[in-house]
ZAMARGU-4260 file (C-alpha; in steps of 0.2 Angstrom, whole numbers, plus 5000, padded with zeros to 4 digits):
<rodrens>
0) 4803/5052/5080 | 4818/5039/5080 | 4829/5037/5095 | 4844/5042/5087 | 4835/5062/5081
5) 4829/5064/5099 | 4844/5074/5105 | 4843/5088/5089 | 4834/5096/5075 | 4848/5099/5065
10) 4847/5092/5048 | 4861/5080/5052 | 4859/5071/5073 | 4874/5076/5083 | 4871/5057/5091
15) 4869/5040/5080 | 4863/5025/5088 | 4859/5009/5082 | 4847/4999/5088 | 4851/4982/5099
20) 4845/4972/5082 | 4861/4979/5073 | 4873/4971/5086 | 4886/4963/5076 | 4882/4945/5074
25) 4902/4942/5069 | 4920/4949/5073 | 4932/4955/5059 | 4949/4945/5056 | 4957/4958/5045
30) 4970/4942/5042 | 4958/4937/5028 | 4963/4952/5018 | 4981/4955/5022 | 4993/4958/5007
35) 5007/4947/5016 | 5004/4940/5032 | 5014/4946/5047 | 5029/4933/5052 | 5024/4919/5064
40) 5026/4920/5083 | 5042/4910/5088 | 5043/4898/5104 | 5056/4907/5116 | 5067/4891/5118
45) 5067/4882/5102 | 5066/4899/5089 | 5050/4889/5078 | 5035/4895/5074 | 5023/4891/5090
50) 5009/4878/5087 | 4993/4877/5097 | 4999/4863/5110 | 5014/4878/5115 | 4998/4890/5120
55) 4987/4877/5127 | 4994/4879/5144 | 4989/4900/5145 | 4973/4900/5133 | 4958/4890/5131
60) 4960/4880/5113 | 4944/4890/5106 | 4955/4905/5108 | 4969/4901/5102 | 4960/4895/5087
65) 4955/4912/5084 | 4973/4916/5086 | 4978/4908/5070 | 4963/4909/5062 | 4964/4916/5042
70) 4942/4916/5041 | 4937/4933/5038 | 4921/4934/5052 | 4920/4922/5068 | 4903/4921/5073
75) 4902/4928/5092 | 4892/4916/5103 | 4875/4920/5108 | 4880/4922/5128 | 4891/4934/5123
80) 4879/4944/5111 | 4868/4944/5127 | 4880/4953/5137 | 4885/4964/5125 | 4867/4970/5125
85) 4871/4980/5143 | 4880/4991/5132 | 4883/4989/5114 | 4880/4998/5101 | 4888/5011/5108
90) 4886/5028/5101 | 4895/5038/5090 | 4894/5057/5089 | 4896/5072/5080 | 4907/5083/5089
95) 4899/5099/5085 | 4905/5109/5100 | 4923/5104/5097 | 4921/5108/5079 | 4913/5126/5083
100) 4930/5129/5097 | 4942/5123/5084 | 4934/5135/5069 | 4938/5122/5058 | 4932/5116/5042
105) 4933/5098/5047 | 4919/5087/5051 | 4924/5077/5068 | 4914/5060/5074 | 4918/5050/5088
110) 4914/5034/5094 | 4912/5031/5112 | 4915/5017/5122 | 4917/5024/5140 | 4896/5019/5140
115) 4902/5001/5147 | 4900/4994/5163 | 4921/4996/5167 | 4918/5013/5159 | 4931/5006/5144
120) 4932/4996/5128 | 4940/4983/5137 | 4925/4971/5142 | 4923/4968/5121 | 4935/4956/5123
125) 4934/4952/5142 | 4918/4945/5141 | 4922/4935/5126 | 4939/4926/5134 | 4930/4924/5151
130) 4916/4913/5140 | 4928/4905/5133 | 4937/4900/5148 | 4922/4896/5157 | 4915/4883/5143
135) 4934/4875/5144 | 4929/4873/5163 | 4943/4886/5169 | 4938/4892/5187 | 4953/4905/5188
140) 4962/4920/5178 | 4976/4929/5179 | 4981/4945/5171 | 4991/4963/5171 | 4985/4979/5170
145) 4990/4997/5168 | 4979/5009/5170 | 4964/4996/5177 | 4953/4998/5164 | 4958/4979/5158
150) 4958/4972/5176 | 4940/4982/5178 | 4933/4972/5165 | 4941/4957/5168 | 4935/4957/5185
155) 4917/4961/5177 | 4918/4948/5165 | 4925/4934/5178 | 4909/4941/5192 | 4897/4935/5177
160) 4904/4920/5171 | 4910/4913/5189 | 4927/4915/5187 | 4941/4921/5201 | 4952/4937/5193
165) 4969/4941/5198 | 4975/4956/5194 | 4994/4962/5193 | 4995/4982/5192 | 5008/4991/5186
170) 5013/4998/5201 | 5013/5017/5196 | 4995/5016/5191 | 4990/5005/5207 | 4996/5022/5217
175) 4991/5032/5207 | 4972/5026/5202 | 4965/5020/5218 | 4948/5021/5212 | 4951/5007/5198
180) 4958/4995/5210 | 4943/4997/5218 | 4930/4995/5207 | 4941/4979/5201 | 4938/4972/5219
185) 4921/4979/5220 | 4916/4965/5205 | 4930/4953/5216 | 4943/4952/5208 | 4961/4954/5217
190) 4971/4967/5214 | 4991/4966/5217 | 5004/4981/5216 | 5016/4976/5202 | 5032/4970/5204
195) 5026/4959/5216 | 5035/4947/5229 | 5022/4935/5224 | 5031/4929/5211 | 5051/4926/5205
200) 5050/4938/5189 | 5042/4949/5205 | 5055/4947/5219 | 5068/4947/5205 | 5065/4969/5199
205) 5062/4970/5218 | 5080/4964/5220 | 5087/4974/5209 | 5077/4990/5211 | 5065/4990/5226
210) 5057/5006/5220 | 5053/5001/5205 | 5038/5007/5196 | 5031/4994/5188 | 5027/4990/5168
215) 5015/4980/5157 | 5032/4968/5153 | 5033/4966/5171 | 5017/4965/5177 | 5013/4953/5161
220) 5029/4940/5169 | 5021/4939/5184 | 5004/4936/5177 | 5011/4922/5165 | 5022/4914/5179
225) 5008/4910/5188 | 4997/4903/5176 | 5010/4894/5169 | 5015/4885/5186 | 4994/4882/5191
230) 4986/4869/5182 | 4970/4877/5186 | 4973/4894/5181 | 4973/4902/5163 | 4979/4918/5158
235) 4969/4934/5150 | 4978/4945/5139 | 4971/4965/5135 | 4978/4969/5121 | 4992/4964/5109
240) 4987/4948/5102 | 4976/4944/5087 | 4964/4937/5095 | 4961/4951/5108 | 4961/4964/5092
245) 4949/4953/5084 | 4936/4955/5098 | 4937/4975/5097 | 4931/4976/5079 | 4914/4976/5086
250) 4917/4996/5088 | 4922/4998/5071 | 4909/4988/5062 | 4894/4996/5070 | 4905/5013/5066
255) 4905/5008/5049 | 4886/5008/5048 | 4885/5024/5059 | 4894/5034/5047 | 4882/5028/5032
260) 4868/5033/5046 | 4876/5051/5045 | 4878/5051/5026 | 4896/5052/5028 | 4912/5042/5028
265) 4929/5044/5037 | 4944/5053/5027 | 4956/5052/5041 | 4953/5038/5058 | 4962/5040/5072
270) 4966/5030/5088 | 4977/5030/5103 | 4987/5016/5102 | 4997/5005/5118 | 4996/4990/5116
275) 4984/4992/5098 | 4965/4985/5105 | 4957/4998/5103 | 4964/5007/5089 | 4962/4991/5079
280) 4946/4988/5086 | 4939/5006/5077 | 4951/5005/5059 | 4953/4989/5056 | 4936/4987/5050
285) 4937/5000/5040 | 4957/4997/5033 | 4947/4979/5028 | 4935/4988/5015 | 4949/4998/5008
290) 4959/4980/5007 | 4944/4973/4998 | 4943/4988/4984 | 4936/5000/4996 | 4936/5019/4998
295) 4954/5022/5005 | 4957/5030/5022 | 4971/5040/5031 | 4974/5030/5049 | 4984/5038/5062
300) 4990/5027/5079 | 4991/5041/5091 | 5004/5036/5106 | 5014/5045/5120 | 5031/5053/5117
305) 5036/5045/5133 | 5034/5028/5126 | 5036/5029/5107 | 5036/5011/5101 | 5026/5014/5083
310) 5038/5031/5081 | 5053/5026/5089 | 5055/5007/5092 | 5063/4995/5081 | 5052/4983/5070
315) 5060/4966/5076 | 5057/4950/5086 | 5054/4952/5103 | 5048/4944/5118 | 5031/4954/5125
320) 5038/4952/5146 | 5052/4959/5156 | 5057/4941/5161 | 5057/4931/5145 | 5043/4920/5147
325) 5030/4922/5131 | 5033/4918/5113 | 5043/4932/5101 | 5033/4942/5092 | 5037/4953/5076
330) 5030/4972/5083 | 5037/4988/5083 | 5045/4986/5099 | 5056/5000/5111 | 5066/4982/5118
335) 5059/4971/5134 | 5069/4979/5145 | 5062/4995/5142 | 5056/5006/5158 | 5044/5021/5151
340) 5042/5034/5164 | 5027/5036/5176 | 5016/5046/5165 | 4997/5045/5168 | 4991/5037/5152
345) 4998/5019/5162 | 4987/5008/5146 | 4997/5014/5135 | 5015/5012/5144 | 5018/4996/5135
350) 5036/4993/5127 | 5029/4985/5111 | 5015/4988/5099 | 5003/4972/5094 | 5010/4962/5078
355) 4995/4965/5068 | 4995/4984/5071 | 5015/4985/5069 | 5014/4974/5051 | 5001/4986/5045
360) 5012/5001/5048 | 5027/4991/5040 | 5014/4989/5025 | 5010/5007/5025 | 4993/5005/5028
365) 4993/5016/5043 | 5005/5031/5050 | 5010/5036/5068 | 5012/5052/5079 | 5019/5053/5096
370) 5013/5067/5109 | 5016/5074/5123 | 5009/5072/5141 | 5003/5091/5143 | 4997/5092/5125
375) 4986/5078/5127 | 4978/5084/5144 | 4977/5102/5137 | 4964/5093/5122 | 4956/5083/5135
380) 4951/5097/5144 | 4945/5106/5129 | 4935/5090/5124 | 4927/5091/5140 | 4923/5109/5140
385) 4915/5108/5120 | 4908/5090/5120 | 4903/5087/5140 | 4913/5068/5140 | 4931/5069/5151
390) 4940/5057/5143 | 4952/5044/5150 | 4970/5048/5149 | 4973/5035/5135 | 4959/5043/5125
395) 4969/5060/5127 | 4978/5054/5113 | 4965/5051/5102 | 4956/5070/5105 | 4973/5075/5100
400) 4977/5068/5085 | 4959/5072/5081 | 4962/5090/5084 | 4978/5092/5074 | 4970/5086/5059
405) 4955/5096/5061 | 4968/5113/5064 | 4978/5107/5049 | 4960/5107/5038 | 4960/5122/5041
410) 4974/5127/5038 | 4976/5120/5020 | 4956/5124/5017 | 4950/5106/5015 | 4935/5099/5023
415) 4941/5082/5028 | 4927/5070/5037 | 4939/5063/5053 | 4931/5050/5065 | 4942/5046/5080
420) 4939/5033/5095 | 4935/5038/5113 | 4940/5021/5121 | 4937/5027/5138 | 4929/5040/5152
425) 4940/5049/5164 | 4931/5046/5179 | 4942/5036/5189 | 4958/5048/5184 | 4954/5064/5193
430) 4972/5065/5202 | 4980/5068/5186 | 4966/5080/5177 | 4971/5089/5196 | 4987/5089/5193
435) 4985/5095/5175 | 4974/5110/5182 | 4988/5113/5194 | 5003/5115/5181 | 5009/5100/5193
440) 5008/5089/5175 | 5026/5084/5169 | 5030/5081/5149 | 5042/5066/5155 | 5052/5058/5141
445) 5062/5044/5141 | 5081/5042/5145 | 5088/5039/5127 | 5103/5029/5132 | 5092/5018/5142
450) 5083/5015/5126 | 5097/5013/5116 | 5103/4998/5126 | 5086/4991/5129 | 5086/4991/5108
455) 5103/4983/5108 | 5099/4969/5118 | 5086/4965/5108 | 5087/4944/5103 | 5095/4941/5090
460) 5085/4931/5075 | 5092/4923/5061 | 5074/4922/5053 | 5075/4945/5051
</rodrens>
């Protein structure tokens, strides 16, 4: 019997595994197939289009490479292959148990990523840009975090290649997830409450507001300060740029060969969506073969009402940090200065949305829904109860986009085939499914006249 019928005797396995001789051999640029490419990043001081040598003092030139790159697949190195190997494939499931709760005439599939070692998606591309930086002879990273799943893995990733991790945490998240700063320091790396006074972006919020919770554009000034001002130090990224989302297409091309597996193929793709790696990491390979004359899909970025960048934010040039200090980017954007409230899905309290993911919505190649804190919880829960897996807060999202398609099927009587990305387990998140349980769990939006003048003082760009 093959490994992946083990599990059932239903016509069709509720589990798809590939074996470890279908690892991906290549990444997925989805750049090679764009209609239009998306408007170039732009250096902060002079407001032209950044070249490699403006990068080379955060990234390793292999990565930045990648950055730019217009080649369809980028061959991924062997050492990395070999790592990937602790996890990957990873599985992808019929969600039958869900299906039967729901009533619906959908058919749900999820592919699960919470079977890495950080418990995330994130060490697809951890891994990679801690080889990288290791064959350019870098001995130190820094980075930001929100939730911790990306200072987990990059921790993990820098335990295996030699490298010393820093980490700035949003500071909301370090309080509220003690359990990620941990495991981040149980693989050694260091773990530092966001804002900092480590740093002048850090001392500079504290001055203003020493309370302040924290966020990714803060966290991400610290992180780049201090790379920027030591020579031997380089900076990781999780999310955002074209490189990192590159990395993630791992999960959708063995997803795409899971599905024929399962003699079926996705109608509607969904994805919680932050800062976009995951979420591009799932549909991108798939949006490709619809690019290239392919079956065409419905893909929907799932993200939190609290911090609405795809459904609220303004497509503009931005910078991605509270203090300034990276290129501007063309993304959906809610304004640098944007503070989200402290809601528990902390990877996805980000006030931007990666350039690639925020152009393809601008091309109409993907939509975007926005829930609420509760709403997502209450489909976690269910998730757990149907299918066994607690997901992540993040992946909330995700279970409830998935769900409202599947109770929408039903309601207009179609049978749509919906495949949905679980980037994460829950595990390290128990405070806030308590909380849930205990109706302590707020719906928190943001303050609308704070977002209006965060919009305004967006930089002004003769280019738009």
């Amino acid at each position: 019997m093959a490994a992946h019928e083990i599990l059932t005797a239903a016509s069709q396995p509720r589990k798809i595994v590939l074996g470890e001789e279908r690892l991906p051999k290549s990444w997925y640029n989805i750049a090679a197939d764009l209609p239009a490419m998306p408007p170039p990043p732009l250096h902060p001081g002079t407001l032209q289009p950044v070249g490699p040598d403006d990068l080379a003092p955060l990234f390793p030139m292999e990565l930045i490479m990648q950055e730019v790159s217009g080649e369809r697949e980028i061959a991924i190195p062997e050492p990395v292959r070999d790592i990937y190997r602790m996890w990957r494939p990873t599985p992808l499931y019929r969600a039958r148990g869900l299906e039967k709760a729901l009533g619906t005439t959908a058919k749900i599939y999820y592919k699960y990523e919470g079977v890495s070692p950080a418990g995330s998606h994130k060490p697809n591309t951890a891994v990679p840009q801690a080889f990288y930086n290791k064959e350019a002879g870098v001995k130190k990273l820094v980075t930001e975090t929100g939730a911790g799943q990306w200072g987990s893995s990059l921790s993990f990733a820098g335990a295996l290649f030699g490298i010393d991790v820093k980490v700035y945490m949003v500071k909301v998240s370090y309080n509220q997830k003690p359990y990620r700063r941990a495991l981040m320091e149980a693989y050694g790396g260091k773990c530092v409450a966001s804002p900092s006074l480590e740093t002048n972006a850090g001392r500079h919020i504290l001055a203003a507001n020493p309370d302040s919770n924290g966020s990714l554009g803060i966290a991400i000034s610290e992180a780049v300060e201090v790379a920027a001002s030591n020579p031997d130090t380089k900076y990781a990224l999780g999310s955002v740029l074209n490189h990192v989302l590159l990395h993630q297409t791992v999960i959708g091309i063995e997803a795409i060969e899971q599905m024929q597996q399962a003699d079926a193929a996705p109608d509607i793709i969904v994805g919680c969506t932050g800062g976009g790696s995951n979420f591009a990491g799932l549909a991108f390979p798939f949006i490709g073969q619809q690019l290239r004359g392919g079956r065409k899909v419905r893909v929907i970025a799932a993200e939190p009402a609290a911090c609405p960048s795809l459904t609220r934010g303004r497509y503009a040039y931005d910078f991605g940090d509270t203090s300034h200090m990276t290129p501007l980017v063309k993304m959906h954007t809610l304004g640098s200065t944007f503070m989200p409230p402290g809601f528990h899905a902390g990877g996805l309290r980000y006030h931007g949305m990666a350039p690639l993911v925020s152009h393809l919505k601008e091309l109409g190649l993907i939509e975007a829904e926005a829930y609420t804190q509760n709403a997502c919880f209450e489909a976690g829960v269910l998730f757990a109860r149907t299918e066994g897996i607690l997901p992540a807060p993040e992946a909330n999202h995700a279970v409830r986009g998935a769900i409202n398609a599947a109770i929408k099927a039903k309601e207009d009587g179609t049978s749509p085939v919906i495949l949905f990305g679980l980037c994460g387990h829950g595990h390290f998140d128990m405070q806030a499914y308590m909380d849930y349980q205990a109706g302590k769990l707020e719906d928190r939006m943001y303050d609308q006249s704070a977002l209006d003048a965060s919009l305004e003082g967006l930089p002004k760009i003769a280019a738009e």
